[in-house]
N, C-alpha and C positions, 0 to 999 in steps of 0.2 A: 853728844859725843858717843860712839860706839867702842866698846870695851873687844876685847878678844878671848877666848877661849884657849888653853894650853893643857894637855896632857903631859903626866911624867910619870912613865912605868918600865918595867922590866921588858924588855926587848921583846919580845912574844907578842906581848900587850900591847907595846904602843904601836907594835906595825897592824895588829887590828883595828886601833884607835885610825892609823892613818889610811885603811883601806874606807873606814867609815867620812875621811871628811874633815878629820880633825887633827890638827898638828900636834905633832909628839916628840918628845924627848925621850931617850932609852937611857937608864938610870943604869948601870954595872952591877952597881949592888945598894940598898938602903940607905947607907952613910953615904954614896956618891948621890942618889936620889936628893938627900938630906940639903948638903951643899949647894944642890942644885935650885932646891927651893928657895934658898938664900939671896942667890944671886936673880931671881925671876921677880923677886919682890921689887925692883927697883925698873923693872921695864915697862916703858910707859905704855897708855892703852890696854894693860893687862886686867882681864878683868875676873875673871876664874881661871883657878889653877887645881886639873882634876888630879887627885895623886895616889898611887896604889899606896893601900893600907902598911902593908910593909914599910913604903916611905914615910910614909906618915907617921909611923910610930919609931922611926929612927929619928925626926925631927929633934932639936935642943931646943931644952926648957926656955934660954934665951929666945930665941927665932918664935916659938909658938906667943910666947908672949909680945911680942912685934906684931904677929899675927892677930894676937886678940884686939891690940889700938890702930888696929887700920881697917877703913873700912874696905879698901879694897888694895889687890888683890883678894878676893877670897880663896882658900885653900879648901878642895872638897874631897875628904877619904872618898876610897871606893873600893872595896872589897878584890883583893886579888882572885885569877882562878884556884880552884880545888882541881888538884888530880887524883883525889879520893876517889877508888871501883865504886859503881854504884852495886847497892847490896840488890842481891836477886829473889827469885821467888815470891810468894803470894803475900808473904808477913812483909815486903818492902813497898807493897802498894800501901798496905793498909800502916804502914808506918810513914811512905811520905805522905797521905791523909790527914796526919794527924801530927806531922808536923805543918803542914799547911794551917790547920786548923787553930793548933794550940799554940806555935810559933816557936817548938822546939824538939829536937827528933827525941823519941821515944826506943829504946829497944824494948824490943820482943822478946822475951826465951821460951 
């Protein structure tokens, strides 16, 4: 049997998910995301459900734990974008360096 793949993310997101290939659901906001995982649990063939972090951490205690005794669907966080400027100048190379390096950003002063 072959399982399917599902995205659920903030509108932005999921139409990049859909320009890439992969079917998406656009969440309104967290708590609709939340719901939405709810109801995805019980669709058959479903075999990963990718879901922005934000959704993911608006899930209930109830529903994750549904999530932990099944083995499938899996639900898999994924880090929303950052619209954080990136920092300029010479101390920003040598700070993403090292956070590459050490795996957390570093200021400079």
């Amino acid at each position: 049997m072959s399982y399917s793949v599902r995205v659920l993310a903030q509108p932005a997101v999921a139409a990049g998910f859909r320009l890439a290939g992969l079917p998406s659901l656009e969440a309104a906001s967290p708590a609709d995301g939340a719901r939405q995982v709810a109801t995805l649990l019980d669709e058959p063939g479903l075999g990963v459900i990718l879901v922005e972090a934000d959704i993911f951490d608006a899930i209930s205690e109830e529903v994750r734990h549904e999530l932990s005794r099944r083995p499938l669907p899996m639900v898999v966080p994924f880090p929303g974008p950052s619209w954080e400027r990136a920092a300029e100048g010479p101390e920003a190379f040598i700070a993403d360096l090292l956070r590459q390096a050490i795996g957390y950003r570093v200021k400079l002063a």
